[in-house]
PDB file of N, CA, C and O in Angstrom, chain B, residues numbered from 101:
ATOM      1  N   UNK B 101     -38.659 -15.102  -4.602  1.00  0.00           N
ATOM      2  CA  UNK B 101     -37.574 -14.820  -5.519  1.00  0.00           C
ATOM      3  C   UNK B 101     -37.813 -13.487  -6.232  1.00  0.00           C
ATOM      4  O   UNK B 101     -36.853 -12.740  -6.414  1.00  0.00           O
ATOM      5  N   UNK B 102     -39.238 -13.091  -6.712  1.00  0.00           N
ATOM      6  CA  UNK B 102     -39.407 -11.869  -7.117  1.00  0.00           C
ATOM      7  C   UNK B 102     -38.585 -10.770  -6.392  1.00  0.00           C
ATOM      8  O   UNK B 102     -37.570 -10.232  -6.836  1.00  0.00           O
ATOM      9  N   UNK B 103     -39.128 -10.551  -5.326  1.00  0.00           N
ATOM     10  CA  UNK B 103     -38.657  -9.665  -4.257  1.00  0.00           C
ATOM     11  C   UNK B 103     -37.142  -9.602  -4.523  1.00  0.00           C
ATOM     12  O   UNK B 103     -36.511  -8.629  -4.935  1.00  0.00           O
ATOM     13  N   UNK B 104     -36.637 -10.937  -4.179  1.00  0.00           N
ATOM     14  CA  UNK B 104     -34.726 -10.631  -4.268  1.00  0.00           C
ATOM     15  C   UNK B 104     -34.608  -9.569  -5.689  1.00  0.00           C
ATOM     16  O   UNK B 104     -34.116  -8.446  -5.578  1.00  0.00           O
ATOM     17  N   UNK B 105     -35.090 -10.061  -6.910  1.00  0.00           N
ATOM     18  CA  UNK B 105     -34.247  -9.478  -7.965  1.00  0.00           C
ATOM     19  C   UNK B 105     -34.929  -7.796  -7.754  1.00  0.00           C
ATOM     20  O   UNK B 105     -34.153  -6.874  -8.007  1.00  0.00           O
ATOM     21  N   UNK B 106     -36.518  -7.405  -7.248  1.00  0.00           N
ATOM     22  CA  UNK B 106     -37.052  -6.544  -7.120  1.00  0.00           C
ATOM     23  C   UNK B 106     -35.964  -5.523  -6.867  1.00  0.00           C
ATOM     24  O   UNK B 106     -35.534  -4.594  -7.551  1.00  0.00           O
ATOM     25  N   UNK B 107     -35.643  -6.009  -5.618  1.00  0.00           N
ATOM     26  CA  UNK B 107     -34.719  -5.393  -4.482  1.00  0.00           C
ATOM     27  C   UNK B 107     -33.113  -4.835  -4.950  1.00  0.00           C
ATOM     28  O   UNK B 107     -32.511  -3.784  -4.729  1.00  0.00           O
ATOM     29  N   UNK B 108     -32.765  -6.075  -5.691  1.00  0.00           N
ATOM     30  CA  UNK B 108     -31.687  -6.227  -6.731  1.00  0.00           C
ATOM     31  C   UNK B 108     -31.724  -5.181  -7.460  1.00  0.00           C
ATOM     32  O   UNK B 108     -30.984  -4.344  -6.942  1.00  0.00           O
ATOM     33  N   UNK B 109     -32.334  -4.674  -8.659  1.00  0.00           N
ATOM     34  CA  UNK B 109     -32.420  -3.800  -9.581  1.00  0.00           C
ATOM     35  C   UNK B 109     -32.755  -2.559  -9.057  1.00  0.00           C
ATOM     36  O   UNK B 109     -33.042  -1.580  -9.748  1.00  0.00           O
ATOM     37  N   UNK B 110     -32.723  -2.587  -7.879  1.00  0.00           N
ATOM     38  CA  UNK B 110     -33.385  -1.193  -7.445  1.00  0.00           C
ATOM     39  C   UNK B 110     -32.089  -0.380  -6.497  1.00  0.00           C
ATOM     40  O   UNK B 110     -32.144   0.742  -5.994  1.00  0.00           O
ATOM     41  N   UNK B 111     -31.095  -1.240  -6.468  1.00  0.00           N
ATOM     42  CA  UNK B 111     -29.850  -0.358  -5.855  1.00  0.00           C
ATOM     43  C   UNK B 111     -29.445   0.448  -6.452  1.00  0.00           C
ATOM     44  O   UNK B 111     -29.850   0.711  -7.584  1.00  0.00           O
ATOM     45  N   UNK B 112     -28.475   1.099  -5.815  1.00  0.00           N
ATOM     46  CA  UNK B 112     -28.440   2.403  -6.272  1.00  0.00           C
ATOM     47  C   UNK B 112     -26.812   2.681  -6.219  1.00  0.00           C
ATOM     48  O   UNK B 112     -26.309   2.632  -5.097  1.00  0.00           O
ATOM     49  N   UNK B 113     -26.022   2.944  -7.244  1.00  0.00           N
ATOM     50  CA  UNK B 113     -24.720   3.167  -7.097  1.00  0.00           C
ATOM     51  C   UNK B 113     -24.334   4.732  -7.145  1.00  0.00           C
ATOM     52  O   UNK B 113     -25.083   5.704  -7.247  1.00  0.00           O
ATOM     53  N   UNK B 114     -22.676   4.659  -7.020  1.00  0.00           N
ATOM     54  CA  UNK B 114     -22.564   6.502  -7.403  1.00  0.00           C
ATOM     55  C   UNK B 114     -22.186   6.705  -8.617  1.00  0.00           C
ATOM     56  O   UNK B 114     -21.107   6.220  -8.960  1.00  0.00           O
ATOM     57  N   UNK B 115     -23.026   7.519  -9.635  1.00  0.00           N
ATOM     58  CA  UNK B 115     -22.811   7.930 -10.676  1.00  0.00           C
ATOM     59  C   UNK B 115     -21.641   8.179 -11.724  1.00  0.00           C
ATOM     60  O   UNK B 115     -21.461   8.358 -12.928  1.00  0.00           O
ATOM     61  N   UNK B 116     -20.921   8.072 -10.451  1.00  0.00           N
ATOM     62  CA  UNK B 116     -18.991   7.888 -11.079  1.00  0.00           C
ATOM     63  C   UNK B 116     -19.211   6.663 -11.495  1.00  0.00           C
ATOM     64  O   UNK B 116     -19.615   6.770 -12.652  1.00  0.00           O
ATOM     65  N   UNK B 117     -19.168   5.550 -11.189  1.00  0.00           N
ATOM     66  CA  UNK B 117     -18.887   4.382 -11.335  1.00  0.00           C
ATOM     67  C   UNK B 117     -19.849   3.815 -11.554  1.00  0.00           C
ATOM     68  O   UNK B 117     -19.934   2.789 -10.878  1.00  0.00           O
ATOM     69  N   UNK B 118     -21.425   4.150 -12.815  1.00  0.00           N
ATOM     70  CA  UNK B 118     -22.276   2.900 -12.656  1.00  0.00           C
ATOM     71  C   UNK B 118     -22.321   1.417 -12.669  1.00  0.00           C
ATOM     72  O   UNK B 118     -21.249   0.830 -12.817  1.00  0.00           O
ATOM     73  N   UNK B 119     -23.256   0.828 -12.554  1.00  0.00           N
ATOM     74  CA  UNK B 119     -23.089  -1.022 -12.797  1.00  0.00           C
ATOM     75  C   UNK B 119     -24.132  -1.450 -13.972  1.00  0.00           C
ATOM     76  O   UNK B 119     -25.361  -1.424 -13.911  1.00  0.00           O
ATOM     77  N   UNK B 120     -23.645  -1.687 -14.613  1.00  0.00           N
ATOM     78  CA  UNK B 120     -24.941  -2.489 -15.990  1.00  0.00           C
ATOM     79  C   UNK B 120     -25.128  -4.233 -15.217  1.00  0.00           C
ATOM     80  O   UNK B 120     -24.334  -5.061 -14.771  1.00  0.00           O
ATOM     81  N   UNK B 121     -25.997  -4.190 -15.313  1.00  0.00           N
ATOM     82  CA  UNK B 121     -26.542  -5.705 -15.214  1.00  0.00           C
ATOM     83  C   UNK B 121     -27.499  -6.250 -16.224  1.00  0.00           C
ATOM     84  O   UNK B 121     -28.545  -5.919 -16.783  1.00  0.00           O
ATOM     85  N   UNK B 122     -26.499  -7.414 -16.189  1.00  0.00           N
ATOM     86  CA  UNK B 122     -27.414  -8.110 -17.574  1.00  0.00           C
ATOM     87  C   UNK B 122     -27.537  -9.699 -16.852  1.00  0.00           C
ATOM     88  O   UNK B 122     -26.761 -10.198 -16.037  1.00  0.00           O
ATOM     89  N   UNK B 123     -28.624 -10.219 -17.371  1.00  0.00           N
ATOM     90  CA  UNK B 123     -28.726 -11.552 -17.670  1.00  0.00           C
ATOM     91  C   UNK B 123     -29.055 -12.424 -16.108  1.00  0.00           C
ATOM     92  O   UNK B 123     -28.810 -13.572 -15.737  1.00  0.00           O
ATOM     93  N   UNK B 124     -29.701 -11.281 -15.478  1.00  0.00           N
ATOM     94  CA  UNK B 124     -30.021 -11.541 -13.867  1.00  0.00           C
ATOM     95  C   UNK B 124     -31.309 -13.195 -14.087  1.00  0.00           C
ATOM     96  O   UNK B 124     -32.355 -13.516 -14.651  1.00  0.00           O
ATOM     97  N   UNK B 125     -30.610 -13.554 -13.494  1.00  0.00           N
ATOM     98  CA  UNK B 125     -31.759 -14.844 -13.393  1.00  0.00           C
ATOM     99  C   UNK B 125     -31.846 -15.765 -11.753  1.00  0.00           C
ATOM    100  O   UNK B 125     -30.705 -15.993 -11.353  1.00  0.00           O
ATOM    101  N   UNK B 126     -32.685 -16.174 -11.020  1.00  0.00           N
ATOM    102  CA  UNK B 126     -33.020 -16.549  -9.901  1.00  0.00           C
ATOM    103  C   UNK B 126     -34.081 -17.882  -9.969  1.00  0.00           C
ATOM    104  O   UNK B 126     -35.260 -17.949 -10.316  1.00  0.00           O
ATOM    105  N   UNK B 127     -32.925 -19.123  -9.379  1.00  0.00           N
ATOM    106  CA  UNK B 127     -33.345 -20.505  -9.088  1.00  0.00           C
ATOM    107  C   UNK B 127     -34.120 -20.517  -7.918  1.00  0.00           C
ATOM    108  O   UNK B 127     -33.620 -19.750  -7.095  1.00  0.00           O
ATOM    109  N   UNK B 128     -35.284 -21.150  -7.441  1.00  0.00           N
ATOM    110  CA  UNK B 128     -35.543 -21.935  -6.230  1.00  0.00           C
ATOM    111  C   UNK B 128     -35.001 -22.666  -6.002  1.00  0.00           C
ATOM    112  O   UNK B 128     -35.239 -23.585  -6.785  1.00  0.00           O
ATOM    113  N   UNK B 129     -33.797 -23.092  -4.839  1.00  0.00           N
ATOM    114  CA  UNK B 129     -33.633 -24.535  -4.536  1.00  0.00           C
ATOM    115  C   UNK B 129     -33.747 -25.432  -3.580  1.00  0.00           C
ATOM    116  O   UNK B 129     -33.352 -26.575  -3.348  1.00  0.00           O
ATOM    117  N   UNK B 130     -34.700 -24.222  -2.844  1.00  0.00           N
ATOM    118  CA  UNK B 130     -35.312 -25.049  -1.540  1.00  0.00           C
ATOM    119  C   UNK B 130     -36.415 -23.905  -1.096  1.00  0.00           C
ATOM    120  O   UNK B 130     -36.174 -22.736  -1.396  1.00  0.00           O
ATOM    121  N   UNK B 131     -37.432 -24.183  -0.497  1.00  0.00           N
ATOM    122  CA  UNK B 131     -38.393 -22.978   0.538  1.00  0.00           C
ATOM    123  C   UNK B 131     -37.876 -22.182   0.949  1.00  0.00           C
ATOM    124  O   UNK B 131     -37.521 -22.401   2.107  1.00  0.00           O
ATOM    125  N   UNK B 132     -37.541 -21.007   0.462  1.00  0.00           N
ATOM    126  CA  UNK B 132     -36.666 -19.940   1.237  1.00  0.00           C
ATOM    127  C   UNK B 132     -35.429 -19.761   1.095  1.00  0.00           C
ATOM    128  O   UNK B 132     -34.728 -19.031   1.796  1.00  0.00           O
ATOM    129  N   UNK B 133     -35.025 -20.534   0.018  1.00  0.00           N
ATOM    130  CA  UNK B 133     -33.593 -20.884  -0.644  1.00  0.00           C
ATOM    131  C   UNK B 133     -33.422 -20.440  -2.019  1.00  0.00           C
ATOM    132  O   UNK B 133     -33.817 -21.266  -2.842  1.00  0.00           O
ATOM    133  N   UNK B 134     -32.836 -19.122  -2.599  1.00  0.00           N
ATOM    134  CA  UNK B 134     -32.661 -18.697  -3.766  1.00  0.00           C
ATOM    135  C   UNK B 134     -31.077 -18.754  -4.459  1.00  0.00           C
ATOM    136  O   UNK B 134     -30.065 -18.492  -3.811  1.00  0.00           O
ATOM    137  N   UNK B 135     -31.082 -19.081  -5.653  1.00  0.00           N
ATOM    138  CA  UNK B 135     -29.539 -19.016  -6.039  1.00  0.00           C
ATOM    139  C   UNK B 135     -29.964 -17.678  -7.606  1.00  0.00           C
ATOM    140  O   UNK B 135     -30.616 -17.717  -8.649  1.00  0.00           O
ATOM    141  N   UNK B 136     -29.292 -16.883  -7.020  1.00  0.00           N
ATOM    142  CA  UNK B 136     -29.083 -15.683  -8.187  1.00  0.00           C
ATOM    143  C   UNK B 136     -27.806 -15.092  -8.994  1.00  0.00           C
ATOM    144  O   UNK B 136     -26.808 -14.602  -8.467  1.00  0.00           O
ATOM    145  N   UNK B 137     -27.974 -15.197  -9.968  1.00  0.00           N
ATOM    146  CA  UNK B 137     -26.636 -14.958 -10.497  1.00  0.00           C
ATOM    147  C   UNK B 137     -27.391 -13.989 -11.578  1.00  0.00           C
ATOM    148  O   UNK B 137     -28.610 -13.854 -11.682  1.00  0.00           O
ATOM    149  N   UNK B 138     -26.292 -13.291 -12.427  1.00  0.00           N
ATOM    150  CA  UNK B 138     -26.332 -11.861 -13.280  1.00  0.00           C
ATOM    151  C   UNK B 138     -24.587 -11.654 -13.492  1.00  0.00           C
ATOM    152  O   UNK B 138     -23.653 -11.729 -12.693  1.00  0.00           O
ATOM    153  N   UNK B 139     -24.658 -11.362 -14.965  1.00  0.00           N
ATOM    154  CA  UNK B 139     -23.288 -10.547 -14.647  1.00  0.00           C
ATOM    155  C   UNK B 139     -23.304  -8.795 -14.516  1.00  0.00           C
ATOM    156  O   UNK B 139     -24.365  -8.235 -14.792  1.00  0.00           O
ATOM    157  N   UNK B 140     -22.627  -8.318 -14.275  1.00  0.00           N
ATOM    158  CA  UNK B 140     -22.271  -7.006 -13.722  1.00  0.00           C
ATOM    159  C   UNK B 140     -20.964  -6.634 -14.362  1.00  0.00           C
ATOM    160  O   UNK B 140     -19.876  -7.161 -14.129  1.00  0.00           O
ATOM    161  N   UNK B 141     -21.268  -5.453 -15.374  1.00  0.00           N
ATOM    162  CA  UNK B 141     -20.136  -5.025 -15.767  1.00  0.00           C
ATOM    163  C   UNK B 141     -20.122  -3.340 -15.094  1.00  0.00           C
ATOM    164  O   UNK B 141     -21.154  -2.672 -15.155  1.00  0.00           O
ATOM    165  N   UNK B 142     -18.696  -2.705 -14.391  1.00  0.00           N
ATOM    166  CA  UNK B 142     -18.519  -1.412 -14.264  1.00  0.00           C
ATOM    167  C   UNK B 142     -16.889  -1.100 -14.916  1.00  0.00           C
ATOM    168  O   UNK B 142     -15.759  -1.575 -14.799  1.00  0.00           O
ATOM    169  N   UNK B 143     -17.581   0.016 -15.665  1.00  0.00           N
ATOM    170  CA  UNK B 143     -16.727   0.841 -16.468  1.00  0.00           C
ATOM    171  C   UNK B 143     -15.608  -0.473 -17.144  1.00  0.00           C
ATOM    172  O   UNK B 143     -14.418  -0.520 -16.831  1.00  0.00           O
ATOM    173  N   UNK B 144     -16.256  -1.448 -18.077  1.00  0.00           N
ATOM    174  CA  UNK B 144     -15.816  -2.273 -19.020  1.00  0.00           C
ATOM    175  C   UNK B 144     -14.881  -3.793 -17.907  1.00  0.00           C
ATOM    176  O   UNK B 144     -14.477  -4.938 -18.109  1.00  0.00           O
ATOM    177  N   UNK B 145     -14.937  -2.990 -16.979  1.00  0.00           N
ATOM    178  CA  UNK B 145     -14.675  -4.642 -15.407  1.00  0.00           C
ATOM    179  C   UNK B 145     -15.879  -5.328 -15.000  1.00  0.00           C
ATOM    180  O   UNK B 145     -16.646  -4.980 -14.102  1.00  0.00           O
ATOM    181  N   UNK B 146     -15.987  -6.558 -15.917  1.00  0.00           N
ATOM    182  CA  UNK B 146     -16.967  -7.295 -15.921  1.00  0.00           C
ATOM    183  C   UNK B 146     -16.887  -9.106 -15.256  1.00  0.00           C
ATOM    184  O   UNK B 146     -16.073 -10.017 -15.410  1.00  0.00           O
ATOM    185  N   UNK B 147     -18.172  -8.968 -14.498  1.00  0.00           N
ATOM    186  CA  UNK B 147     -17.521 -10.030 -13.400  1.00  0.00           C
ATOM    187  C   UNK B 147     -18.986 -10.724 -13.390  1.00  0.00           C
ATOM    188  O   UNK B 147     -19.983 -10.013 -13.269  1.00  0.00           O
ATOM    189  N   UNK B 148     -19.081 -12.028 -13.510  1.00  0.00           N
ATOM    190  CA  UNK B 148     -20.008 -13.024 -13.251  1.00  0.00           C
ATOM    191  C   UNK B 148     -20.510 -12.894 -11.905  1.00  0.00           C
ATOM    192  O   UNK B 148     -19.493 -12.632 -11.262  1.00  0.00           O
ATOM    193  N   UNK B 149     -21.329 -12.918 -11.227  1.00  0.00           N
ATOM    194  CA  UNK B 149     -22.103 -12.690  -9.862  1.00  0.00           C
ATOM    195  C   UNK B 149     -22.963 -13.854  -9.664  1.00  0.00           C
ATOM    196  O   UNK B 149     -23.587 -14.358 -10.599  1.00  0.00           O
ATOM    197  N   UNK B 150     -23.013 -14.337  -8.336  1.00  0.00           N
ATOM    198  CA  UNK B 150     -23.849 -15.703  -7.619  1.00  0.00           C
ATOM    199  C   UNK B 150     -23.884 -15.217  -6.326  1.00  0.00           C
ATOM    200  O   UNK B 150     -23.044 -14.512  -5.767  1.00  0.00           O
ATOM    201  N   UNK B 151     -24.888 -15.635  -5.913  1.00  0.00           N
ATOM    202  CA  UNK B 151     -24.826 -15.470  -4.360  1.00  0.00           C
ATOM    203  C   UNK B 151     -26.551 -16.248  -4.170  1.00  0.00           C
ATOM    204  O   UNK B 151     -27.575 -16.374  -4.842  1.00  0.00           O
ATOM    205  N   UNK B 152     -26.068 -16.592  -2.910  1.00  0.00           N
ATOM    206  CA  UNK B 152     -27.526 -17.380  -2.656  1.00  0.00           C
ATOM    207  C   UNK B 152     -28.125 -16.537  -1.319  1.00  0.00           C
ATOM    208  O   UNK B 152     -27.490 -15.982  -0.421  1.00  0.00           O
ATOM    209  N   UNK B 153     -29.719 -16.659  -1.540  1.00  0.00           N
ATOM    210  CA  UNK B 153     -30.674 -15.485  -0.716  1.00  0.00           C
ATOM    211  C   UNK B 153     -31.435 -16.593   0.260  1.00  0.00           C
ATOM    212  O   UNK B 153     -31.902 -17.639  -0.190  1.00  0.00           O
ATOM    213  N   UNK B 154     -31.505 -16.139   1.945  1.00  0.00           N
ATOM    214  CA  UNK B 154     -32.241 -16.818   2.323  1.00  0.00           C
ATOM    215  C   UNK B 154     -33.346 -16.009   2.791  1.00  0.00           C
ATOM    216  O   UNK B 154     -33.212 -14.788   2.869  1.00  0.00           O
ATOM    217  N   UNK B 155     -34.572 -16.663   3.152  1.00  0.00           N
ATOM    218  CA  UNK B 155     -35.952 -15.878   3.584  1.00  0.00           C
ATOM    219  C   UNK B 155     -35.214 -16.203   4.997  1.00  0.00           C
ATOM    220  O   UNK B 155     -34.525 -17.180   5.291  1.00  0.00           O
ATOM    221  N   UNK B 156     -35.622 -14.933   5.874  1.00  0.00           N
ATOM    222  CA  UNK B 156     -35.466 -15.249   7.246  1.00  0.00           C
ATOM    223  C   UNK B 156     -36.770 -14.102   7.777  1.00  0.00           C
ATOM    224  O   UNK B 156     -37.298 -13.413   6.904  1.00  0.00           O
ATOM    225  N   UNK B 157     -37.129 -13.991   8.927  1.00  0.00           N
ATOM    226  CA  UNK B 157     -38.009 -13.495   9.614  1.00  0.00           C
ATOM    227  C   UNK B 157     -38.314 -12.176   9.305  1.00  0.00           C
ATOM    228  O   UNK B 157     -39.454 -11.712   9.300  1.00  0.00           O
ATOM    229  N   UNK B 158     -37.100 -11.460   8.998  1.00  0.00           N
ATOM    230  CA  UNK B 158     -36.832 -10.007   8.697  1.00  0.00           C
ATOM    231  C   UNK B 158     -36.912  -9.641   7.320  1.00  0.00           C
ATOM    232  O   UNK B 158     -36.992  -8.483   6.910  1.00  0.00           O
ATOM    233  N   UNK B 159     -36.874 -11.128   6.316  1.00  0.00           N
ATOM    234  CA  UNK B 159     -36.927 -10.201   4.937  1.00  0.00           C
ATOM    235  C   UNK B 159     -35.681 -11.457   4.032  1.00  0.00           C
ATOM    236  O   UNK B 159     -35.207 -12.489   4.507  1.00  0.00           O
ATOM    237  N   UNK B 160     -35.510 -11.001   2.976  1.00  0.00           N
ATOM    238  CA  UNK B 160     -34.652 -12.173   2.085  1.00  0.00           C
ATOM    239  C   UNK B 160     -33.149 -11.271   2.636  1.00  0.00           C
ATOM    240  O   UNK B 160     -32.961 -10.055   2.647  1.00  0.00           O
ATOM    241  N   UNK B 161     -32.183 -12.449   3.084  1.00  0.00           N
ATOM    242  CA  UNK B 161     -30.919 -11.851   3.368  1.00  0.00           C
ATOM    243  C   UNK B 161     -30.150 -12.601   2.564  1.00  0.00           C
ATOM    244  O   UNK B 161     -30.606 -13.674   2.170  1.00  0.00           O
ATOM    245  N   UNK B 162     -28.623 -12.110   2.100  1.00  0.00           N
ATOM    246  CA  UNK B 162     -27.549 -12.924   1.789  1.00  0.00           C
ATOM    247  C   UNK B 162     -26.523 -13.316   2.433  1.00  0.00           C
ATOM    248  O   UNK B 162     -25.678 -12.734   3.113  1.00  0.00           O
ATOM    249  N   UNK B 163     -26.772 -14.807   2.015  1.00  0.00           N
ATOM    250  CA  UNK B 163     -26.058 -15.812   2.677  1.00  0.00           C
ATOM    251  C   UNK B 163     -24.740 -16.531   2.593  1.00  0.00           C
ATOM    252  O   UNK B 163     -24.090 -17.235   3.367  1.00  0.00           O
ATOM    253  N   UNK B 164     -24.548 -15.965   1.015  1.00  0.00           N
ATOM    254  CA  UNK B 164     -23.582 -16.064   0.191  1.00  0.00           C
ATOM    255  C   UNK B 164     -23.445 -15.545  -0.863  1.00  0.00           C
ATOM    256  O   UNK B 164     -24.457 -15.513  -1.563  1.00  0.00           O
ATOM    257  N   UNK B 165     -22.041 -14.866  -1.481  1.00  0.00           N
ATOM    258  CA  UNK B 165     -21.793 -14.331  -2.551  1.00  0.00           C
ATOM    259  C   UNK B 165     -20.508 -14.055  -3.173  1.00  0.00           C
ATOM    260  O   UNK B 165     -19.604 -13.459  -2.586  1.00  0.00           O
ATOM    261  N   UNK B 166     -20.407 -14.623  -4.729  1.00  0.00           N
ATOM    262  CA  UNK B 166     -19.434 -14.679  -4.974  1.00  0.00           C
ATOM    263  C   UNK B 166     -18.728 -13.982  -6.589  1.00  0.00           C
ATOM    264  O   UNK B 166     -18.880 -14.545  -7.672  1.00  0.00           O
ATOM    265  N   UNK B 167     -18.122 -12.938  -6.432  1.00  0.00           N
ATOM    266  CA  UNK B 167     -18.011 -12.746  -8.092  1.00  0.00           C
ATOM    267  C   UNK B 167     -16.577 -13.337  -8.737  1.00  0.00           C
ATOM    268  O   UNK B 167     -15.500 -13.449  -8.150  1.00  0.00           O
ATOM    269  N   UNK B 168     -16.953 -13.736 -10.358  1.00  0.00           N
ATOM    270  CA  UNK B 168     -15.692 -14.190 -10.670  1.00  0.00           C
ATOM    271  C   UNK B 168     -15.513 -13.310 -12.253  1.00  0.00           C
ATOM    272  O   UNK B 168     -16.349 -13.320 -13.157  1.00  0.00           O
ATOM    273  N   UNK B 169     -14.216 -12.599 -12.256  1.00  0.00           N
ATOM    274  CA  UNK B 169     -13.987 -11.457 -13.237  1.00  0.00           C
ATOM    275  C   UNK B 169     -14.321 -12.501 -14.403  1.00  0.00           C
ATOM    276  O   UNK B 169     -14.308 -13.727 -14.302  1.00  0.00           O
ATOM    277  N   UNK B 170     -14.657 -11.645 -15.663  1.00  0.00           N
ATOM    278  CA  UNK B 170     -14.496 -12.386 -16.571  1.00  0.00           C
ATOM    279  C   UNK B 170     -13.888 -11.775 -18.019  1.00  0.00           C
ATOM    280  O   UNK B 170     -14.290 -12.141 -19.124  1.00  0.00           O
ATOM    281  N   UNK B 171     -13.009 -10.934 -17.826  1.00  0.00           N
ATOM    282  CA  UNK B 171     -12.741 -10.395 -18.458  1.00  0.00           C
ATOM    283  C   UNK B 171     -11.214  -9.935 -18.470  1.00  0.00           C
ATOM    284  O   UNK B 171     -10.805  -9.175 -19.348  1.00  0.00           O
TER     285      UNK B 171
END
């Protein structure tokens, strides 16, 4: 789970449009099964974020993801 948010915070957007992230937090809910959520606000469009990470051979991939505006 480290790794996911590692990986997470380390993207990189274009400077026009940054992303603030707040409140990133990451469940185990199975061996290789992560549920991560954070919200994400850009330029005051702020949207709740989930998506679940699986370990596969190659590295943590996503398996699912879903944002819901909240604003």
């Amino acid at each position: 789970m480290e790794s996911i948010l590692t990986m997470m915070s380390a993207e990189t957007v274009a400077s026009e449009s940054p992303v603030k992230v707040s409140e990133m937090s990451g469940v185990v809910l199975a061996p290789g099964i992560v549920h991560l959520t954070y919200f994400a606000d850009r330029q005051g469009r702020r949207a709740w974020r989930s998506s679940l990470w699986r370990l596969t051979e190659t590295g943590w991939r996503v398996y699912f993801h879903q944002g819901t505006l909240t604003d």
